[in-house]
Backbone bond lengths (Angstrom), bond angles and torsions (degrees), N, CA, C in turn:
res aa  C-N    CA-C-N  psi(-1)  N-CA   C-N-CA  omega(-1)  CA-C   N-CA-C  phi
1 X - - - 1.458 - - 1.529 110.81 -
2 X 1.225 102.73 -38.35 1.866 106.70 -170.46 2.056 86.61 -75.19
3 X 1.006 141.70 -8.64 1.225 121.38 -174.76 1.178 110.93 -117.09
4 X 1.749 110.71 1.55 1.113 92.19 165.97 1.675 128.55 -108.26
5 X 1.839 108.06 -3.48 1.193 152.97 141.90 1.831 90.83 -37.35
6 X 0.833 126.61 -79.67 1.765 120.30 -125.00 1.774 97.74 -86.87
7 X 0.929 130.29 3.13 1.963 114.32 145.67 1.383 118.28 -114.97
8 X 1.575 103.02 5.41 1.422 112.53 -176.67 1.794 124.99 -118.49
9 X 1.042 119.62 55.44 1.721 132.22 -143.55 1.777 95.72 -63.58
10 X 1.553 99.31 -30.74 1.336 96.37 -163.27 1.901 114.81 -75.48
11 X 1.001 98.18 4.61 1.523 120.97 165.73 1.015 112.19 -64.94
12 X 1.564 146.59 -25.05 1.353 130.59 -165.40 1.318 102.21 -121.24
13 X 1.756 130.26 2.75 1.164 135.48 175.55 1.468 110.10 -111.38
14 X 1.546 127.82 -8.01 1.324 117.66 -145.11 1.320 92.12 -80.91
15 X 1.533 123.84 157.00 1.633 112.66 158.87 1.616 118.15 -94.93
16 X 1.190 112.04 19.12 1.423 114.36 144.62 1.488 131.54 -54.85
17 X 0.797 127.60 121.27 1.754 128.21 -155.78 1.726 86.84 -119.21
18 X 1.244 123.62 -37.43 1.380 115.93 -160.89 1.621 89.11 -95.07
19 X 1.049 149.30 -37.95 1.673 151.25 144.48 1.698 105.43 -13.65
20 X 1.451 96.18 -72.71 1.792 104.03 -179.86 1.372 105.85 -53.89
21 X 1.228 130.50 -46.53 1.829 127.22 -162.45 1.397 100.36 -68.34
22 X 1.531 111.62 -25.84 1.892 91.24 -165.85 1.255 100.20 -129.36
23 X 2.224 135.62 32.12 1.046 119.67 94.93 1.637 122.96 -123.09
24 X 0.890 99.69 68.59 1.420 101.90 161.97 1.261 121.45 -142.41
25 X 1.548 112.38 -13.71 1.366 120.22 172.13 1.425 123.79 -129.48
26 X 1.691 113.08 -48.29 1.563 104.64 164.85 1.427 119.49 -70.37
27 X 1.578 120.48 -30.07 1.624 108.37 163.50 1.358 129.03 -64.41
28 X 0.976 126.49 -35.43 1.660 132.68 -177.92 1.535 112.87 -87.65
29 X 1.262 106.01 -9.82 1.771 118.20 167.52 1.772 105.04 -92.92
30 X 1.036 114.64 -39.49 1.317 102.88 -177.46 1.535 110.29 -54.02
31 X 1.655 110.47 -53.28 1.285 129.26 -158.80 1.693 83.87 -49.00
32 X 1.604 102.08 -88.02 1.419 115.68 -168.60 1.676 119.43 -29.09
33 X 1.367 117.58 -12.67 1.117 111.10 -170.27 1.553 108.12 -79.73
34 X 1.370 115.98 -31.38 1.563 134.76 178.49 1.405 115.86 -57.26
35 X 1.602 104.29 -16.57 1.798 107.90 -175.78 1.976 100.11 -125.54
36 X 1.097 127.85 -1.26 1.266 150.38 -153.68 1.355 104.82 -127.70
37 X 1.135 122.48 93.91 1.883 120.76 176.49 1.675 101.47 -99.40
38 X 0.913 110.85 -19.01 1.841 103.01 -152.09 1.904 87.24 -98.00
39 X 1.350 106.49 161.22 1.591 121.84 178.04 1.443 109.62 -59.39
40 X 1.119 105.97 123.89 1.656 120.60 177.15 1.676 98.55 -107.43
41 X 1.369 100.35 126.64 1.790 95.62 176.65 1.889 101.21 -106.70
42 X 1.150 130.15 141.08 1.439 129.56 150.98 1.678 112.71 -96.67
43 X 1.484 109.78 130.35 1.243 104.80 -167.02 1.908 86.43 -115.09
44 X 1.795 96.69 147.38 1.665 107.96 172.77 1.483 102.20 -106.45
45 X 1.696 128.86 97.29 1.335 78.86 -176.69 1.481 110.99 -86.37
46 X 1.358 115.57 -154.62 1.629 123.49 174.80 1.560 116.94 21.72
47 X 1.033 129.49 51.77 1.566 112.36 -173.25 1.252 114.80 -74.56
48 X 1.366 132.03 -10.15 1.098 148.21 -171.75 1.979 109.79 -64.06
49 X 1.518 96.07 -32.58 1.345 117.99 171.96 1.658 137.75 -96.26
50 X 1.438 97.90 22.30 1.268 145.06 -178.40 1.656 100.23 -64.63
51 X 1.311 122.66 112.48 1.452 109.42 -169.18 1.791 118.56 -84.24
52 X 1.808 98.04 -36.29 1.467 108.35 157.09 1.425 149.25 -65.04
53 X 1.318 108.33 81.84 1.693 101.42 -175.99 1.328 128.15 -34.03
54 X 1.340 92.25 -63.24 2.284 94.43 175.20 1.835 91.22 -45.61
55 X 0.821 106.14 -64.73 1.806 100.46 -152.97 1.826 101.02 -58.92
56 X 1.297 123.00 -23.23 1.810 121.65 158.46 0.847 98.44 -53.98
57 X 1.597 121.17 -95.22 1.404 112.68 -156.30 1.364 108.58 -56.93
58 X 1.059 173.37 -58.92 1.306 146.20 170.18 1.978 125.23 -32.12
59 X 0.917 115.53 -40.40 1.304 114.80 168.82 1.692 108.27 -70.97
60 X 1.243 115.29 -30.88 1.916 108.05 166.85 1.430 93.71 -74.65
61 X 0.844 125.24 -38.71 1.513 107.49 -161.43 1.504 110.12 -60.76
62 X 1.292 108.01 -40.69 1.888 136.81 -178.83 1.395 109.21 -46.88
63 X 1.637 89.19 -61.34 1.713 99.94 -170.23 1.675 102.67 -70.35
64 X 2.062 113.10 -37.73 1.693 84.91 -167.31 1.349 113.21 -90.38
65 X 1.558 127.79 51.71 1.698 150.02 -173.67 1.732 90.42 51.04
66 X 1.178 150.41 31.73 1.743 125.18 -175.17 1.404 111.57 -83.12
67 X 1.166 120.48 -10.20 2.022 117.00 176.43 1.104 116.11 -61.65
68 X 1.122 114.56 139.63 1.815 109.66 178.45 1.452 107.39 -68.68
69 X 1.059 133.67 -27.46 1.490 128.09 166.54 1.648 133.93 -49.70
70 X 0.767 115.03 109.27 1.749 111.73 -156.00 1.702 95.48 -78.56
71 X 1.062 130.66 -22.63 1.614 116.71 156.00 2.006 122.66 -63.76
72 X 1.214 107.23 -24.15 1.327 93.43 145.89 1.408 151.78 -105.47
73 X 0.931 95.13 43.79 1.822 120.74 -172.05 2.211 88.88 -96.14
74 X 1.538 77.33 127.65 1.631 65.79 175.67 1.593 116.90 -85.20
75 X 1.648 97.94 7.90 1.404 103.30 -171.05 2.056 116.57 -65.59
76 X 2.216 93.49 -20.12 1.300 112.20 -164.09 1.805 92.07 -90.40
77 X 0.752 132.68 -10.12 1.737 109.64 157.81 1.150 119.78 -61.10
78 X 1.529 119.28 159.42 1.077 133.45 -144.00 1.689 101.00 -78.41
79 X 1.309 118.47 156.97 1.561 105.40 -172.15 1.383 116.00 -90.13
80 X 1.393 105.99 11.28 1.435 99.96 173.25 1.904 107.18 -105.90
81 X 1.246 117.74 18.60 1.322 133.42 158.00 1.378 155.47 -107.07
82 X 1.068 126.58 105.15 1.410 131.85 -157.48 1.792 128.05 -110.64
83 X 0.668 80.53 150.27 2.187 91.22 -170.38 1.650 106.07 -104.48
84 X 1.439 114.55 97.17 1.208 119.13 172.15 1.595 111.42 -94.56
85 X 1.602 103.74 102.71 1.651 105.01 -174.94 1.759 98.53 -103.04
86 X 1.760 99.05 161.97 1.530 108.55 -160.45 1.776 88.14 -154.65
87 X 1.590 111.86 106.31 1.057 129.41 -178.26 1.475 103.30 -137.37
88 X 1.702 109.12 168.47 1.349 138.50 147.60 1.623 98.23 -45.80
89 X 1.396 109.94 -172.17 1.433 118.90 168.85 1.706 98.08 -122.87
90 X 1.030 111.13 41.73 1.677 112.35 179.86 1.793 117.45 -63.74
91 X 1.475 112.02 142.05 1.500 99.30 -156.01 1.260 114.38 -55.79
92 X 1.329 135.79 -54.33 1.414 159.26 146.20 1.294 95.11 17.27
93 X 1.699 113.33 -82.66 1.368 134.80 -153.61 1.999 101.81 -75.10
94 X 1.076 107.79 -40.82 1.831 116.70 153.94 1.360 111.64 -55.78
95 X 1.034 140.61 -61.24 1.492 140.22 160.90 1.406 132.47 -16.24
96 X 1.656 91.00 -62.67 1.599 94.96 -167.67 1.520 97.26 -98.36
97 X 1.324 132.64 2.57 1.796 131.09 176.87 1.340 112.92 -94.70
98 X 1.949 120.55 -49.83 1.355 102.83 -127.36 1.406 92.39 -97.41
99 X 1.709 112.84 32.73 1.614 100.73 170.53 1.654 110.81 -124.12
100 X 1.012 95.58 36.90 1.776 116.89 -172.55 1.437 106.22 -68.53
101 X 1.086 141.91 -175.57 1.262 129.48 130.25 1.580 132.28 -109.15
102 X 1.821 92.27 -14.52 1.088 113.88 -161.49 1.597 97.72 -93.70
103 X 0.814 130.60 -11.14 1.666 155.11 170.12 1.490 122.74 -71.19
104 X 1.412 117.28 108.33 1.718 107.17 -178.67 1.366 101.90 -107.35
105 X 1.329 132.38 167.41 1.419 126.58 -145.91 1.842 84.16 -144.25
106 X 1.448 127.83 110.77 1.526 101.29 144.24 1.282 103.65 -119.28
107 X 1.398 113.62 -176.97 1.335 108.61 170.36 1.846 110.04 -154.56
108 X 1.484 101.82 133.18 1.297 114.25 -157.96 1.327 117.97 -50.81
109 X 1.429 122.95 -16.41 1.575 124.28 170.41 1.493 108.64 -60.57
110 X 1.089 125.47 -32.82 1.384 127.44 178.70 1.731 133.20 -63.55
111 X 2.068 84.10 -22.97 1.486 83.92 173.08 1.332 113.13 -81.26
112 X 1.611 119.05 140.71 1.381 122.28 146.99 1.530 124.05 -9.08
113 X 1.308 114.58 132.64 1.993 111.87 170.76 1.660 85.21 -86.14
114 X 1.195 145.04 -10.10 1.325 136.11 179.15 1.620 131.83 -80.11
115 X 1.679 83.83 -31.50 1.758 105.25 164.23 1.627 103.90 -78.84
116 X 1.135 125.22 -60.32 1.190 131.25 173.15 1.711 119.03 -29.61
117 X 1.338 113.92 -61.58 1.300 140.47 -152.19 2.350 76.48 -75.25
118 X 1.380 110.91 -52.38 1.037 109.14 -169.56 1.595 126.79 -45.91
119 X 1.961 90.33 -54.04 1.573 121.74 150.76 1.517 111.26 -3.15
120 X 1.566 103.66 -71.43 1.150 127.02 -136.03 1.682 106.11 -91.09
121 X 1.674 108.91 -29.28 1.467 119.33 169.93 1.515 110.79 -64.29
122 X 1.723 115.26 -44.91 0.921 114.28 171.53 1.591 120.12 -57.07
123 X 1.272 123.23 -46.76 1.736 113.23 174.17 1.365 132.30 -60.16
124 X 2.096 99.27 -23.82 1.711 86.56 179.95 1.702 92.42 -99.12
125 X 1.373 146.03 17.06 1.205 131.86 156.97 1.592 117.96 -72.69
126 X 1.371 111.04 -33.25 1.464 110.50 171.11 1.627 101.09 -75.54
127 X 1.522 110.48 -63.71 1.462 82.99 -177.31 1.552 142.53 -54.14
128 X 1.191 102.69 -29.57 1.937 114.37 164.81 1.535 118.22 -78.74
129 X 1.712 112.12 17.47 1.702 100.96 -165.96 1.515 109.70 -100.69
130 X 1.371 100.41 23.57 1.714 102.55 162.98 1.824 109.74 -110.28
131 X 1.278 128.65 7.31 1.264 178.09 135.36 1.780 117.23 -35.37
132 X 1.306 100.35 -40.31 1.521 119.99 -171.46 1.383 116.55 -30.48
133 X 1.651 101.80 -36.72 1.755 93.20 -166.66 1.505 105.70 -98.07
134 X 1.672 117.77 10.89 1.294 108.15 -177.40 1.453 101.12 -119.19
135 X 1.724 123.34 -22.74 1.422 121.94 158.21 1.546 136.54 -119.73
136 X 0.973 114.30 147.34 1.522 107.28 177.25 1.764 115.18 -109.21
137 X 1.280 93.12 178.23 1.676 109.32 173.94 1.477 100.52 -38.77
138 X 0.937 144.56 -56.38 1.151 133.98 -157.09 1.421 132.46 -94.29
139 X 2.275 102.02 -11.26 1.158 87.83 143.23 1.695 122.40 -90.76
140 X 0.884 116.35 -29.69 1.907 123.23 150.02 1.995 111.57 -1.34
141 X 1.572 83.91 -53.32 1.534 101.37 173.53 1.219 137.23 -75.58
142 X 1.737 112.39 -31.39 1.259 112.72 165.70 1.408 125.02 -82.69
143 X 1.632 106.49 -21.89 1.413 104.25 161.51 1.665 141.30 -50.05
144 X 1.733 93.06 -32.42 1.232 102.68 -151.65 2.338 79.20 -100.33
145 X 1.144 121.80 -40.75 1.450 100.97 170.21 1.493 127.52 -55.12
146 X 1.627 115.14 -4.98 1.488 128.95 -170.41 1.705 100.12 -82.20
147 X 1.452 86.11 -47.83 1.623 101.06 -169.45 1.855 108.81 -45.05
148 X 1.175 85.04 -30.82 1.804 78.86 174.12 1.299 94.05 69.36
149 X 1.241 144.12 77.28 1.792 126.99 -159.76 1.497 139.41 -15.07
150 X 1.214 96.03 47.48 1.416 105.54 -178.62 1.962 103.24 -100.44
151 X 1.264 110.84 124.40 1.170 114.14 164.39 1.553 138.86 -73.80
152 X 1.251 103.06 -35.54 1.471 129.28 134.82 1.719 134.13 -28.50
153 X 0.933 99.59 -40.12 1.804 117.61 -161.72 2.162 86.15 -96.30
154 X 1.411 82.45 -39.86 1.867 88.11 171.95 1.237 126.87 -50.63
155 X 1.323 91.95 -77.71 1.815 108.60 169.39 1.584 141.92 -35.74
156 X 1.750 86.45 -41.33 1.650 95.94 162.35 1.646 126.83 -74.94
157 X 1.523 90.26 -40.96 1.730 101.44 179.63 1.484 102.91 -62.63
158 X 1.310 119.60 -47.38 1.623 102.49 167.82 1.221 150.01 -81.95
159 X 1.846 102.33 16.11 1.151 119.87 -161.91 1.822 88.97 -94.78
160 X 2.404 97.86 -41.61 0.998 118.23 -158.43 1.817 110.26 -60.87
161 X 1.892 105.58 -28.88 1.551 114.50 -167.02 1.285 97.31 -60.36
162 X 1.446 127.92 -56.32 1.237 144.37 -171.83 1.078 130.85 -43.81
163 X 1.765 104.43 -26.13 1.591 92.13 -168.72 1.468 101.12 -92.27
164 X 1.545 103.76 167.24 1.209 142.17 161.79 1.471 140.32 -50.83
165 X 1.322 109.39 -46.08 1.755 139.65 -128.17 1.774 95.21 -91.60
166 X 1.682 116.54 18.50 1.393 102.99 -178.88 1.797 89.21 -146.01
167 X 1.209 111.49 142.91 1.589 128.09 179.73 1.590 90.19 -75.13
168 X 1.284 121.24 147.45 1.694 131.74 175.77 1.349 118.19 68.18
169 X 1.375 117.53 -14.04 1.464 122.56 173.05 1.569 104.76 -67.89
170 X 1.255 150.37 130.39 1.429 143.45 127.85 1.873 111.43 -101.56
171 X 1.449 109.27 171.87 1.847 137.30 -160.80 2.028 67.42 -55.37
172 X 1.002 134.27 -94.11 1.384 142.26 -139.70 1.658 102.49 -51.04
173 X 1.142 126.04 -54.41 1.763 137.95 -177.65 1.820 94.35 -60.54
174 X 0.970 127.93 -39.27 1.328 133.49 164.73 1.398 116.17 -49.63
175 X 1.359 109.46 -74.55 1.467 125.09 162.86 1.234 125.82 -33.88
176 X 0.939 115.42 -43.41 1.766 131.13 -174.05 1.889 98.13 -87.40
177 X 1.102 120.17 -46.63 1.416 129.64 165.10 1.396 122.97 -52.03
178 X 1.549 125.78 -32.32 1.455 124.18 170.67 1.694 86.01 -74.39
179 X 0.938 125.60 -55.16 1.931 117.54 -161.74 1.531 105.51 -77.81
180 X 1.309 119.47 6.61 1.778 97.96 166.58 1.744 118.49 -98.50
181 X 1.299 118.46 158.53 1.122 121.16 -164.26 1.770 126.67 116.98
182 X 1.221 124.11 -161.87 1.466 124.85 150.85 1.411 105.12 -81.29
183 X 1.637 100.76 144.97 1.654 110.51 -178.01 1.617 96.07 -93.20
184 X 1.612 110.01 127.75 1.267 133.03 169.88 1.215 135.31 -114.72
185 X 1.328 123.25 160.84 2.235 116.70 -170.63 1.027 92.26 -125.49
186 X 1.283 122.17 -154.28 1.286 133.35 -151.33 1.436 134.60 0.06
187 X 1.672 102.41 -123.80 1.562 116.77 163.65 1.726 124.43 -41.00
188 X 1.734 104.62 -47.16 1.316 138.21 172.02 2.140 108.09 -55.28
189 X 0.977 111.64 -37.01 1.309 137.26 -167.36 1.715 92.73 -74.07
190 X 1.970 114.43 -58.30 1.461 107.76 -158.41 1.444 91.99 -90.76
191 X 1.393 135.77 -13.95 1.310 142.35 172.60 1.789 112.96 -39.26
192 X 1.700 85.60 -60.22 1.836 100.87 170.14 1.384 114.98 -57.68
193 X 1.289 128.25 -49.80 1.092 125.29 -164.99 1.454 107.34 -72.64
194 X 1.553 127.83 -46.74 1.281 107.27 150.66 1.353 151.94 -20.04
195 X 1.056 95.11 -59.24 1.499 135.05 169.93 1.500 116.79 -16.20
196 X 1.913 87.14 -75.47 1.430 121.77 175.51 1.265 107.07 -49.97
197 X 1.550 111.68 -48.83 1.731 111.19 -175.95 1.185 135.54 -61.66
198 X 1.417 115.71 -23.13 1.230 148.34 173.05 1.372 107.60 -86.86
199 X 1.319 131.71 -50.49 1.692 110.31 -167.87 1.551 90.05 -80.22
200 X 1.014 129.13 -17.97 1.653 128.75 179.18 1.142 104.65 -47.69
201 X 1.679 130.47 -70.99 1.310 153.60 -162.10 1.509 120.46 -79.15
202 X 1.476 97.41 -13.97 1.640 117.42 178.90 1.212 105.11 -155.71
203 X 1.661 119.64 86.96 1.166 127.47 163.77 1.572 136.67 -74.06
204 X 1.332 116.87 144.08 1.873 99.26 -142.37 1.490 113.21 -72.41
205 X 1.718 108.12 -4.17 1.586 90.51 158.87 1.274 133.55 -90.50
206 X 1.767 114.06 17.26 1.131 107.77 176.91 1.672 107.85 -118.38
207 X 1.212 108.02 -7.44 1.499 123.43 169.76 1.995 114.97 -46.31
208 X 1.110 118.15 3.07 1.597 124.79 176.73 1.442 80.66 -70.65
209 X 1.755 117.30 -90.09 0.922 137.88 -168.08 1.796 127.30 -53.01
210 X 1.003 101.47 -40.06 1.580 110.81 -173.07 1.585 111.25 -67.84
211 X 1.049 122.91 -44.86 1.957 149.55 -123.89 1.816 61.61 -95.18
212 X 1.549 136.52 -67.68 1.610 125.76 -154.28 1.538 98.93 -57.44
213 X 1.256 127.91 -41.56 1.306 119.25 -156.33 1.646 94.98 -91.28
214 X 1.180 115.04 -19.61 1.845 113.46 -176.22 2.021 92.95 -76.17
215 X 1.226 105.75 -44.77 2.020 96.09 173.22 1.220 114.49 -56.29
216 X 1.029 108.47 -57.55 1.937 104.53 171.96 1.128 119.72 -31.48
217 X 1.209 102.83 -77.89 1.825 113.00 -158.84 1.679 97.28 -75.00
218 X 1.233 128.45 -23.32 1.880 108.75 -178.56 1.675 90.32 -109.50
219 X 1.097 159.71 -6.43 1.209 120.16 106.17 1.466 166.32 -4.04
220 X 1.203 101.68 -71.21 1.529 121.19 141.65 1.278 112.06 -25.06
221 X 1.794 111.42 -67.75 1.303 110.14 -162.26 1.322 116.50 -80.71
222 X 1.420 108.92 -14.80 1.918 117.77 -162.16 1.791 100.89 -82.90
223 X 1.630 109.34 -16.16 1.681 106.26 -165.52 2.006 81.82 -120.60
224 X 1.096 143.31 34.76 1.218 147.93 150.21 1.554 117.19 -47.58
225 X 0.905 145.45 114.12 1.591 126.31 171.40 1.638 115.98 -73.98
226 X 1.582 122.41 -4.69 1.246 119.10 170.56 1.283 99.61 -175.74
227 X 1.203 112.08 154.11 1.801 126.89 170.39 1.370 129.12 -32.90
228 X 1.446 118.91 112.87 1.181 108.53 -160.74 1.746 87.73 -132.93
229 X 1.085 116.84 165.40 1.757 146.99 161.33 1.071 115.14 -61.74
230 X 1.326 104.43 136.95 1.976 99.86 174.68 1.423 126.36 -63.71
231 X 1.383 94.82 -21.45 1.893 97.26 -179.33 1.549 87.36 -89.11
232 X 1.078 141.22 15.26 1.706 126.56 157.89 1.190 123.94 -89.87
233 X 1.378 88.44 -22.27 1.651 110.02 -176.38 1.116 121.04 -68.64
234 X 1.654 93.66 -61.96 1.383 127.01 166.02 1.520 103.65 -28.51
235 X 1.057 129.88 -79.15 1.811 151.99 -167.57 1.847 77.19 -52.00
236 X 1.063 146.88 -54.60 1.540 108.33 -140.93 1.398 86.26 -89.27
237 X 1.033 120.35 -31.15 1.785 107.12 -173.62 1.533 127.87 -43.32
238 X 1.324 95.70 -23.08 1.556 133.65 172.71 1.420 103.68 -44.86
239 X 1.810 119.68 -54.10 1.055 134.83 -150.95 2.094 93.90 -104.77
240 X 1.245 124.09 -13.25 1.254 108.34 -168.03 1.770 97.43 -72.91
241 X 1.472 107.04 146.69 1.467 120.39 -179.93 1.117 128.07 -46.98
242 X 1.509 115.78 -35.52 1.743 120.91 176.09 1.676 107.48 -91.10
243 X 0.908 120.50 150.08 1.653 133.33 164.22 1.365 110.36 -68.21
244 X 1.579 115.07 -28.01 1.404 93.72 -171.41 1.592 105.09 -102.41
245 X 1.537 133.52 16.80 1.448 143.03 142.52 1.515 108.90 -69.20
246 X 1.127 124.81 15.64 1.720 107.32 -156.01 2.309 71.87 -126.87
247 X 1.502 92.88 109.74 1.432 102.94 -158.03 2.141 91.28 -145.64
248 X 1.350 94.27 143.53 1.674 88.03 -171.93 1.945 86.33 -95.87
249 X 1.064 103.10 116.91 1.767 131.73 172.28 1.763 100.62 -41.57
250 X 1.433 126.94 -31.69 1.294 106.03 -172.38 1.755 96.56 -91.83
251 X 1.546 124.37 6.49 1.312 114.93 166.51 1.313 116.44 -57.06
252 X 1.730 118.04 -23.12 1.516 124.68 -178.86 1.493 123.46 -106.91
253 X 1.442 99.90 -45.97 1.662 116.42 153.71 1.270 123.35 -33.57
254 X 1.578 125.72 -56.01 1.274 112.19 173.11 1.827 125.50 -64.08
255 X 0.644 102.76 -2.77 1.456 96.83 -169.22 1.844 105.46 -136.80
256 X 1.342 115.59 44.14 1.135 146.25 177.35 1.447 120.79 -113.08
257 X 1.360 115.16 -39.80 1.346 120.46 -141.73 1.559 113.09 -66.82
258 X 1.616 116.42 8.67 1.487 111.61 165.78 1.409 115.72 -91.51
259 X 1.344 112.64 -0.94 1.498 136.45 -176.22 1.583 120.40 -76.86
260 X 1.916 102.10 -51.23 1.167 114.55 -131.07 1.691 79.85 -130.90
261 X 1.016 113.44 135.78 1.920 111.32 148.94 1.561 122.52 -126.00
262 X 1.220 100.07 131.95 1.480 128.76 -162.69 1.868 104.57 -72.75
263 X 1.362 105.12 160.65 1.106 110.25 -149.61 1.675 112.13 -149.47
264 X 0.955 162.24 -145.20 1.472 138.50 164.94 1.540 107.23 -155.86
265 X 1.413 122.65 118.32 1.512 111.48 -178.02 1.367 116.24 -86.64
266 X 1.281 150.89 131.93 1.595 125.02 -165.13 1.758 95.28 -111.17
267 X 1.603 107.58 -11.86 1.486 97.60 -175.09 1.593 125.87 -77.15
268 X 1.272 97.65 -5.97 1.468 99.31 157.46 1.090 135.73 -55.41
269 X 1.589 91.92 -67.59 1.618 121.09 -163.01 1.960 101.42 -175.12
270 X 1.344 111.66 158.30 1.122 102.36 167.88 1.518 113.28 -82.39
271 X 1.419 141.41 -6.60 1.294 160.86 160.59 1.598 108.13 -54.53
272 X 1.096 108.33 -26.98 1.925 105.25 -163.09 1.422 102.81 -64.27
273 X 1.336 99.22 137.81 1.655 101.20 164.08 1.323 150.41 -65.22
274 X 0.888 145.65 -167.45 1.410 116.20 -171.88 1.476 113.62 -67.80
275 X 1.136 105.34 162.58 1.807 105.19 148.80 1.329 109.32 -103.52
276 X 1.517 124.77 162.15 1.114 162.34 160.71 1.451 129.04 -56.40
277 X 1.381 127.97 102.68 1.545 117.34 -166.41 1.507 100.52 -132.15
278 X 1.128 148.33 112.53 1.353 154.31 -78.91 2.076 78.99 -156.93
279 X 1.538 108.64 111.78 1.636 105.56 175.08 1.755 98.57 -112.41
280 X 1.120 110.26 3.38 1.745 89.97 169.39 1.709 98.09 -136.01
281 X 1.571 83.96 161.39 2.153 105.19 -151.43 1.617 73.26 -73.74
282 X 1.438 87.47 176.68 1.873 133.43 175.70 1.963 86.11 -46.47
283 X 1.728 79.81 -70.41 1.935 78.95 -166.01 1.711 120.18 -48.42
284 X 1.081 106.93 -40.23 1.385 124.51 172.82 2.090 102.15 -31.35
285 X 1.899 78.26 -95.59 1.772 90.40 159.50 1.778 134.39 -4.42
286 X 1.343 100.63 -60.26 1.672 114.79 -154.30 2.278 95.32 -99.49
287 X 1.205 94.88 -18.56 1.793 94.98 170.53 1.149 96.85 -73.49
288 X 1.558 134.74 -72.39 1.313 134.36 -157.07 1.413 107.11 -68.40
């Protein structure tokens, strides 16, 4: 790809989509396939969330072989390569696939909540298996029936057992802390787990003081028009009207990071720190 990029720039801007598929992907797959024996997967995720229509329907069109060009048939990649796509079931995207042949169709309602639920024991046992002498399989198990199959609701709670970042907290007072309360599913379910993360990191006798500088800085970031660096951040606070908004952003940033996932700006510098990518909504935000 980088060689076929580097006398050709206008390759990574063109809005040709069927241009890009047959060199940017069936040429540089063919090659690689000659030095490459073992299964190469390409994963799409979400395409469903694809903001360009022309450029959708052209990528269905790609994937379900319909171009008269026999280099874009996805049937002509190499056979040791595969296209793992991850959509809605939106009609459009049902339309132009599910009469493929070359196309297998599952769809996640079909899996078991039992396979799932299983899934899910298995991920927080690796993630809790430095943990061993304070939990077992069976709390492994109640975690993962809480989860309600959410993988999500997983990840944080075991990100949440783990941490450190509070004096009197230990893995078990944690543990026992995701399960107190009313037992909840869904939306209600990642609400709690928030929850927890937040009164953790801002405990309510320090919430006088903290809660002004926590509006600022996720403010700031929630009305952003795009991803920015903390030292960007940093600099505008500089410019907000009151003195007492003018707050250094990693006072909140650091002690976020089960919240927030980081991101890399390169237009700075290759040095810049992360950026900021925001995993819970407005409503989320403005409850806690």
């Amino acid at each position: 790809m980088a060689q076929a990029v580097r006398d050709r720039d206008g390759l990574k801007r063109t809005p040709d989509i069927t241009k890009q598929w047959q060199e940017l992907i069936v040429g540089p797959t063919s090659i690689a396939s000659k030095a490459v024996a073992a299964l190469v997967l390409i994963v799409i995720e979400a395409l469903d969330e694809s903001s360009e229509a022309d450029s959708w329907e052209q990528i269905l069109r790609l994937l379900a072989g319909r171009l008269n060009t026999s280099t874009s048939h996805v049937a002509e990649l190499p056979a040791n390569f595969c296209i793992l796509l991850t959509s809605r079931p939106l009609e459009d995207i049902h339309k132009a696939l599910h009469a493929a042949s070359h196309i297998r169709h599952i769809s996640l309602d079909e899996v078991s909540p039992t396979s799932t639920e299983l899934d899910i024991q298995l991920y927080i046992s690796h993630k809790l298996e430095d943990l061993c002498g304070v939990f077992s399989d069976a709390h492994f198990k109640m975690l993962a029936l809480k989860s309600d199959g959410l993988f999500e609701w997983a990840r944080l709670t075991c990100e949440y057992i783990k941490a450190t970042n509070r004096v009197g907290m230990n893995p078990k007072s944690r543990f026992d802390a995701v399960f107190a309360g009313v037992p909840a599913k869904g939306t209600h379910l990642m609400d709690n787990i928030y929850k927890c993360v937040l009164s953790d990191i801002m405990p309510e006798y320090e919430r006088e003081e903290v809660i002004p500088i926590f509006h600022s800085v996720m403010g700031q970031i929630l009305v952003s028009w795009e991803l920015l660096p903390m030292s960007a951040l940093n600099v505008m606070q500089m410019y907000f009207p009151y003195d007492y908004d003018h707050y250094d952003v990693n006072l909140v940033m650091d002690h976020l990071g089960l919240l927030l996932v980081g991101g890399l700006k390169f237009s700075y510098s290759h040095t810049s720190p992360p950026c900021i990518l925001l995993q819970l909504s407005h409503r989320q935000i403005m409850q806690s």
